[in-house]
One Martini backbone bead per residue (centre of mass of N, CA, C, O) as a GRO file, in nm:
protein
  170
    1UNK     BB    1  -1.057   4.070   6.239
    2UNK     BB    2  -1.183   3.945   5.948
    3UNK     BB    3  -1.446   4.070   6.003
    4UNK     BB    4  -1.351   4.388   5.989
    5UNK     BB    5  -1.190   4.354   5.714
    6UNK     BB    6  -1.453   4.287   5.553
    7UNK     BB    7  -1.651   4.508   5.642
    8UNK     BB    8  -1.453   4.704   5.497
    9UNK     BB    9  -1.438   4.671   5.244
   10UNK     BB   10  -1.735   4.630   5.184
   11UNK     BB   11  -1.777   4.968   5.209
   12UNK     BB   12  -1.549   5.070   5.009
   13UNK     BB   13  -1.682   4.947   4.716
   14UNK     BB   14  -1.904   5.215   4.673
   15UNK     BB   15  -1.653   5.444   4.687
   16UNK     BB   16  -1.504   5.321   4.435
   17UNK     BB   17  -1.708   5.334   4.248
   18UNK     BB   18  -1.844   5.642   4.262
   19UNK     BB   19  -1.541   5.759   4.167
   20UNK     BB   20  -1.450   5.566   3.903
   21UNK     BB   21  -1.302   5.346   3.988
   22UNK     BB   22  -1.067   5.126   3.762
   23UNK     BB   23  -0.897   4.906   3.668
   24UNK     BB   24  -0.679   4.787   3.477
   25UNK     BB   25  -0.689   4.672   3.179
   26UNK     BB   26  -0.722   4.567   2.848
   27UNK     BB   27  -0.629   4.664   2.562
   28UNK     BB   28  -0.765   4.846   2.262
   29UNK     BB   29  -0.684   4.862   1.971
   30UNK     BB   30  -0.686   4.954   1.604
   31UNK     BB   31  -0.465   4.706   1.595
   32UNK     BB   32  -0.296   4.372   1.586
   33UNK     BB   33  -0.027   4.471   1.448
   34UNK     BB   34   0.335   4.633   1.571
   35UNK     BB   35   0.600   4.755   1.405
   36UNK     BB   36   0.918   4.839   1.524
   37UNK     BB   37   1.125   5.112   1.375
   38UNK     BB   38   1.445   5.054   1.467
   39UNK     BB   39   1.696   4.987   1.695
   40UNK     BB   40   1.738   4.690   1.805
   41UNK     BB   41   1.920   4.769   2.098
   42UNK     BB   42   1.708   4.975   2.225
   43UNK     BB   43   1.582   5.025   2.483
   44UNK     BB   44   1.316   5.186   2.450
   45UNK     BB   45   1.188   4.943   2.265
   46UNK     BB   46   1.189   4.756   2.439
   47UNK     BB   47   0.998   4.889   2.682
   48UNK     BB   48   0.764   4.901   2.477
   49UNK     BB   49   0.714   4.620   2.432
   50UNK     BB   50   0.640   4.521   2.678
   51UNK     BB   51   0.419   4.685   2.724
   52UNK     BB   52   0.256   4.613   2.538
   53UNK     BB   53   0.226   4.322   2.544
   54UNK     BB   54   0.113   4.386   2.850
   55UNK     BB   55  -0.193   4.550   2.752
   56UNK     BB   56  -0.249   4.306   2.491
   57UNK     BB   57  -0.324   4.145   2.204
   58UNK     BB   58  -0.100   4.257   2.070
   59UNK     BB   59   0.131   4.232   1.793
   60UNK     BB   60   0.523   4.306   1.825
   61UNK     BB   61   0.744   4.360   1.623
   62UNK     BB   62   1.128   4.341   1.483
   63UNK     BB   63   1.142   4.184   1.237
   64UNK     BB   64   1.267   4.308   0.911
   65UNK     BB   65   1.068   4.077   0.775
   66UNK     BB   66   0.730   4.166   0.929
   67UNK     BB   67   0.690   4.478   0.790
   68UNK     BB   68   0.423   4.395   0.629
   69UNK     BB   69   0.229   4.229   0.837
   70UNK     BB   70   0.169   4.500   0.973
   71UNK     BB   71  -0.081   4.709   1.056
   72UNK     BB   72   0.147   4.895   1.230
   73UNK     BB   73   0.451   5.163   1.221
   74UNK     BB   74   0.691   5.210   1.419
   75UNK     BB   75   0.841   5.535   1.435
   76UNK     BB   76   1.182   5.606   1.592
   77UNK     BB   77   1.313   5.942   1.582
   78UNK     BB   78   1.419   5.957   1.866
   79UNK     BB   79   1.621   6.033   2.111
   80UNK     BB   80   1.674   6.328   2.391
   81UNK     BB   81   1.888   6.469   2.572
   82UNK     BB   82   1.944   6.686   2.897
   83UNK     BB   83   2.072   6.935   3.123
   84UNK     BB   84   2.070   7.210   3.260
   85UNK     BB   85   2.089   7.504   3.413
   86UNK     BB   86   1.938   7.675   3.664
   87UNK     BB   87   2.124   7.707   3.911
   88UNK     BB   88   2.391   7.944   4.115
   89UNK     BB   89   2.622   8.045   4.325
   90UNK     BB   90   2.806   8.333   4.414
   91UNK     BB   91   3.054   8.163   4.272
   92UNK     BB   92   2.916   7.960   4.002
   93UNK     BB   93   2.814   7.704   4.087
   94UNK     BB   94   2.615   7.457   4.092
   95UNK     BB   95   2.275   7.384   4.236
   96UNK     BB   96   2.110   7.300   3.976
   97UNK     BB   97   1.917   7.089   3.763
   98UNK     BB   98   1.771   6.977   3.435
   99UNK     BB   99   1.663   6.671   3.322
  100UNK     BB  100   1.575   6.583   2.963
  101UNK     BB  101   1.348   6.370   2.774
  102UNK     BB  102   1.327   6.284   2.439
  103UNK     BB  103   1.053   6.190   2.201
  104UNK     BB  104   1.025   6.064   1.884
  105UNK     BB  105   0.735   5.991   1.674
  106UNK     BB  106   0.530   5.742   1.466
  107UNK     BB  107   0.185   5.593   1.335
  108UNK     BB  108   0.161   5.372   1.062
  109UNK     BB  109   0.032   5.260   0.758
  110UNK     BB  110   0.105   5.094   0.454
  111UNK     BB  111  -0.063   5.327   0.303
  112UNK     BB  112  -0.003   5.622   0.449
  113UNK     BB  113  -0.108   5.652   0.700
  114UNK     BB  114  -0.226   5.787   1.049
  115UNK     BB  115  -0.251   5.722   1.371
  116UNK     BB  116   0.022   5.892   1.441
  117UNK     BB  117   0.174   6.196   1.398
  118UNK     BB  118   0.405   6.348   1.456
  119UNK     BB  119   0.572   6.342   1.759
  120UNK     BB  120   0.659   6.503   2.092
  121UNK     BB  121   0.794   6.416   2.378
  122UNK     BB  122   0.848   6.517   2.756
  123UNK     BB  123   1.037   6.447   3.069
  124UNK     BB  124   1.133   6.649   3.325
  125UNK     BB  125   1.399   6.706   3.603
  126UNK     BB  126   1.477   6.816   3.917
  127UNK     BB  127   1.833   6.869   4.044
  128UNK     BB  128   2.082   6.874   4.285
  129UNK     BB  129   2.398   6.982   4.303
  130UNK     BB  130   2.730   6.859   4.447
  131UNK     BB  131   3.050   6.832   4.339
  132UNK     BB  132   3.140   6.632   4.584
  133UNK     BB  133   2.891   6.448   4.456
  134UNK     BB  134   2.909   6.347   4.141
  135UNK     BB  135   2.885   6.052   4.106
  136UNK     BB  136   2.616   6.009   4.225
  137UNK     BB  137   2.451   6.212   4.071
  138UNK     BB  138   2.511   6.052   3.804
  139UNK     BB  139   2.331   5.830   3.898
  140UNK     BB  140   2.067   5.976   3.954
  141UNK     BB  141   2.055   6.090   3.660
  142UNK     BB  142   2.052   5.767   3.553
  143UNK     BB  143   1.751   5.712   3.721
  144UNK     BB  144   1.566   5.930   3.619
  145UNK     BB  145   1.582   5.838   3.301
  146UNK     BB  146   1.461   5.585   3.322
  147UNK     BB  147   1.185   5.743   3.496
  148UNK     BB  148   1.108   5.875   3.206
  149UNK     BB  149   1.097   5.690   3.007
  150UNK     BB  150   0.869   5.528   3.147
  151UNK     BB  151   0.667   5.744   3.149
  152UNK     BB  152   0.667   5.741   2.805
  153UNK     BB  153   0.601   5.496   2.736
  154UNK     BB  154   0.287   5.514   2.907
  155UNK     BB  155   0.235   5.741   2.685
  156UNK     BB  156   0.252   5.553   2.435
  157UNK     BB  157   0.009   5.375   2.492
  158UNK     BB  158  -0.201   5.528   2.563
  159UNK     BB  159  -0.214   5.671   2.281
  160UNK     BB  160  -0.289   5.390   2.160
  161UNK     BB  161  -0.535   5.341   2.248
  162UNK     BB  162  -0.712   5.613   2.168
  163UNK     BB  163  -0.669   5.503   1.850
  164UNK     BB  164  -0.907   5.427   1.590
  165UNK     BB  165  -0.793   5.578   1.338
  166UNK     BB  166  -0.702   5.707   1.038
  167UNK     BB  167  -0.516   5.901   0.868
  168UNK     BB  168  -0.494   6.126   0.581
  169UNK     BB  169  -0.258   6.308   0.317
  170UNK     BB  170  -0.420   6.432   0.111
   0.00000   0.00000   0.00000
């Protein structure tokens, strides 16, 4: 059994390589040291600074005492919550709802340059929704938004990998 299995190993690591799989390693940013400039207790830049610490050599900084030190400084203009009601049944009850997640921000440099100018992100799920079952629904719909942050924060990684110059505003 452990020879047909190292042998099919062996045989998909060809297919896997031609097709351009590769593992993710750490990132390199344009910059060495990043000041998130925000809320203390956000949870949103908390799970940021995780993500960011854990995908390369960055070093993250939270304390303004720290923020003339960093090569870069992550300003978060906000998260904002929606809900949306999608469709109602023939009584006008609710029965589908969308909630949205948004988040702006901007990553610039001491000197008044931009890595990345003022952006907005959103993230969006489709729930359906039934009274009898509000509370349920509303747990829900709050393990969704933890769900939306997360993939939220991972695209502002990817974002901030890709950044190699400054811009300026000249």
């Amino acid at each position: 059994m452990n020879r047909r299995t190292l042998l099919t190993a062996l045989a998909s690591a060809p297919l896997l390589a031609a097709c351009g799989f590769k593992l993710r390693g750490s990132v390199d940013f344009a910059f060495k040291s990043l000041y998130l400039n925000g809320a203390a207790n956000s949870p949103f830049l908390k799970e940021l600074q995780r993500h960011l610490e854990g995908a390369g050599s960055l070093k993250v900084l939270r304390d303004p005492t720290e923020a003339l030190q960093a090569d870069a400084i992550y300003d978060d203009l906000g998260q904002r919550r929606e809900r949306v009601v999608v469709s109602r049944n023939a009584a006008g009850e609710v029965r589908e709802l969308q909630i949205r997640l948004f988040t702006r921000f901007r990553v610039r440099d001491q000197k008044g340059g931009y890595y990345v100018t003022e952006a907005e992100l959103m993230q969006y799920r489709e729930i359906s929704y039934v009274e009898t079952y509000a509370l349920s629904k509303a747990n829900e719909e709050e393990m969704l938004f933890r769900d939306m942050q997360t993939d939220l924060v991972q695209q502002i990684v990817r974002r901030l990998s890709i950044v190699k110059t400054v811009t300026t505003t000249d």
